[in-house]
N, C-alpha and C positions, 0 to 999 in steps of 0.2 A: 304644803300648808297644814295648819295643826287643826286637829279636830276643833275645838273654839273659834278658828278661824275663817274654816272651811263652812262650817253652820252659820253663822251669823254673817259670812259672804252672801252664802245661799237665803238666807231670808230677807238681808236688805234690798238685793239684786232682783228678790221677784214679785216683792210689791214699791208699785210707781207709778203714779200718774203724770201726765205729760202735756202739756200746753205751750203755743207763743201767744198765742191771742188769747181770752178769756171765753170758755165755749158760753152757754147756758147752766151747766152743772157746777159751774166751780163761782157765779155770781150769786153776789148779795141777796139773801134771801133763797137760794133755791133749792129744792130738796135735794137731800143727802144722797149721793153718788155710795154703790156699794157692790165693791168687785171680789167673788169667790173666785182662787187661782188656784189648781193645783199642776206641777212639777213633777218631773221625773228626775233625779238627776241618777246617771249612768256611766259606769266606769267600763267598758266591755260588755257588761249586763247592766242591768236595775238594781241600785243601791240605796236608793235613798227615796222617801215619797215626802214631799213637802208639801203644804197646804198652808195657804197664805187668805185672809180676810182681810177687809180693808176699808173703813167706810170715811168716805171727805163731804163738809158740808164748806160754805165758802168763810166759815172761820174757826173749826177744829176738823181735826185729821184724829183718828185712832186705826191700829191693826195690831193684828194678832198673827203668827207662825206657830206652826209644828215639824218637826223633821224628824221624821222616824227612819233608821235604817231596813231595810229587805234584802233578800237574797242571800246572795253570798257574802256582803258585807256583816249583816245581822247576825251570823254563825262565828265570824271572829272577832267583833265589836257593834255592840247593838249602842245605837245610838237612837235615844228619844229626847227630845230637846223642845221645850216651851219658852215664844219670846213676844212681847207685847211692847206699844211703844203708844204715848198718848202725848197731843200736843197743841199748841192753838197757831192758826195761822193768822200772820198779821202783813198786813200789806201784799197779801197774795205770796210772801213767803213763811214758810213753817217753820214752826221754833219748836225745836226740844221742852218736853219737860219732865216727863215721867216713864221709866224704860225700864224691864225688868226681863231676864231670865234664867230658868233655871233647866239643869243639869237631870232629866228622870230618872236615871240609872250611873250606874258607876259605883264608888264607895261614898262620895260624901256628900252627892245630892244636892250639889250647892245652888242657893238662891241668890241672885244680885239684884238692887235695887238701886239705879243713879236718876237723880232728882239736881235737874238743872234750875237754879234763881237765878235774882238780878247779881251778878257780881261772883257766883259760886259755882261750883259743881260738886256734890255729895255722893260718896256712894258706901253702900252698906252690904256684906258678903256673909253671909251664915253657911257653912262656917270663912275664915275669915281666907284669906289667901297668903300664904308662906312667903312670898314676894309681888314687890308691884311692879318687877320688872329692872332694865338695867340698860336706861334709865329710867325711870320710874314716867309717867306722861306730869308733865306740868300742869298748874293750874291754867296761866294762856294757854298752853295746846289744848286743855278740855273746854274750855270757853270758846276759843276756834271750830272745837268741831262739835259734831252733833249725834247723835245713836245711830248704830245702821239704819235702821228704818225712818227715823226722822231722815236722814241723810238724803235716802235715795228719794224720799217724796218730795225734800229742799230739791234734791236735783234736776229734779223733773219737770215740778210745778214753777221753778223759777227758770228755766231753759227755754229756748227755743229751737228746734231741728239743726239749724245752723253753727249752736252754742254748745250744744250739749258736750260735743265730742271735742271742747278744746280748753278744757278747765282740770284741773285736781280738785277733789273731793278728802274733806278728812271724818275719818268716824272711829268715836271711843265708845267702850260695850262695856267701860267697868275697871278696866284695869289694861289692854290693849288699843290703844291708839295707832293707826292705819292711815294709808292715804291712795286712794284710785286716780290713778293717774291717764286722763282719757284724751284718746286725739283719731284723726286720720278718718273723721266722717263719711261715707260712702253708700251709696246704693247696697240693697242686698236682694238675692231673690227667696221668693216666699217658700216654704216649704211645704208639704202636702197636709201635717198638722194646721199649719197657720192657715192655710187654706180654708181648712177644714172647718175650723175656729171662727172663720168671718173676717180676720184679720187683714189690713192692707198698709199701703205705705211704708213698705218697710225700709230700715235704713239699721247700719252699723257702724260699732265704733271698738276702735283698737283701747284696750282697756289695760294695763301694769298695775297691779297690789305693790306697796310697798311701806313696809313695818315704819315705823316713825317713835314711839316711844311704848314702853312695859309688856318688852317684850326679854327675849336674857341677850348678853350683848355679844353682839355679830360683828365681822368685818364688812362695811358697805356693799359690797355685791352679795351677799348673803340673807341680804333682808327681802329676800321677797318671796319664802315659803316655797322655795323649789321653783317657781313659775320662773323660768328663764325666759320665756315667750310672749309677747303682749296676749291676753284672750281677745276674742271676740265677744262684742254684745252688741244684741240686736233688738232692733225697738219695731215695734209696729204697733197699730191705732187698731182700733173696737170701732168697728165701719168709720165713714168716710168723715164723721165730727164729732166722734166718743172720743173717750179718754185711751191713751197709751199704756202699752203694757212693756215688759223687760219679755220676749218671746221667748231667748234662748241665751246660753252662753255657752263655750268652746273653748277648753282651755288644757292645754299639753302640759299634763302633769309630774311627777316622778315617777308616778306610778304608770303614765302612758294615756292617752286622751280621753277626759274626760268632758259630761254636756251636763246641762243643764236648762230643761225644755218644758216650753209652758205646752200641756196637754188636756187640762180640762180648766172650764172658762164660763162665768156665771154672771153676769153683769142685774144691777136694779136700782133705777133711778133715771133721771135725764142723758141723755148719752149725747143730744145735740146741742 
């Protein structure tokens, strides 16, 4: 998976909130739900520290990511990456509107800014990008889909346990159009983290990446970032009528297996 790809997996995948029925936090009128999540993700060691913010009221959504590399990845590519995504929910589904991020380090710092209206999708790159890809995403596919983080909170908040694990997902960051392809819902057991965390109910789903538009152009079995293997993604609830979180993910790499694991957990607001 390419660094742009692997980051903005990583930040859509670990803010979500989760419902079938409508708790108390997520109805009409009720105070603002607001979940601090931080991440390890680990490749053999510790690579990456993510930090994810996220607060829902029952008619706008806003969050914010960081992903900073550590360890031994930070010695041969340091990666610090800022991603924010703002948006109104309507009909208890979230709609895209305002998504931005940029690049800390590297050479050129780049900032993106895609701005979804009625009938459009805009997006603006300083500096600008050498290609949109091949094929480029279309205007329907950016209308179809929605920013990682709008994405995965569309996913969540419009799912139910039984649902979640048997739909595609599409998400555009700007210039890469993607699609998560999930199925194969199942029991999972708790880890000593999740435990730890307060977390319960947990459940998992077989999950596939796969490139769809602006990206350079591949033969069909090549579009999916090395991932030959479906990952795992596992879902658990913030006690017994809070909101759902993404706990973990498990995915066999090029590089050899890699996780991604919710470790520190803040929650404030209604949770029942």
């Amino acid at each position: 998976m390419t660094r742009s790809g692997l980051t903005h997996l990583a930040a859509a995948l670990t803010v979500s909130i989760f419902t079938g029925a409508t708790p108390s936090w997520a109805q009409t009128g009720a105070p603002a739900l607001t979940l601090s999540l931080g991440y390890d993700g680990r490749l053999l060691f510790k690579v990456l520290d993510i930090q994810i913010d996220a607060t829902t009221t029952s008619d706008t959504f806003e969050a914010r990511a960081r992903l900073v590399s550590t360890g031994i990845l930070a010695l041969v590519k340091h990666v610090n990456e800022v991603t924010s995504s703002q948006g109104r929910i309507v009909r208890g589904a979230p709609q895209p509107g305002r998504f931005t991020y940029q690049h800390l380090t590297g050479k050129t710092h780049r900032k993106v800014l895609v701005i979804w209206s009625p009938g459009d999708v805009s997006m603006t790159a300083a500096p600008d990008f050498k290609s949109l890809g091949d094929p480029p995403a279309s205007r329907d596919q950016k209308l179809a889909a929605a920013d990682p983080l709008t994405s995965l909170v569309r996913m969540t908040l419009t799912s139910s346990r039984d649902s979640v694990c048997r739909r595609s997902y599409l998400f555009f960051d700007g210039k890469q159009l993607y699609a998560l392809d999930m199925s194969n819902q199942r029991d999972a057991p708790a880890s000593e983290t999740e435990s730890r965390l307060g977390l319960v109910n947990h459940f998992r789903c077989d999950m596939r990446f796969r490139e769809v538009a602006g990206f350079g152009k591949k033969d069909p079995d090549k579009r999916n970032q090395g991932l030959d293997r479906p990952m795992d993604l596992d879902f658990a609830q913030v006690g017994p009528s809070g909101p759902w979180v993404i706990s973990r993910i498990h995915a066999k790499t090029p590089l050899g297996w890699a996780s991604i694991e919710l470790k520190r957990l803040r929650v404030s607001g209604p949770t029942v």
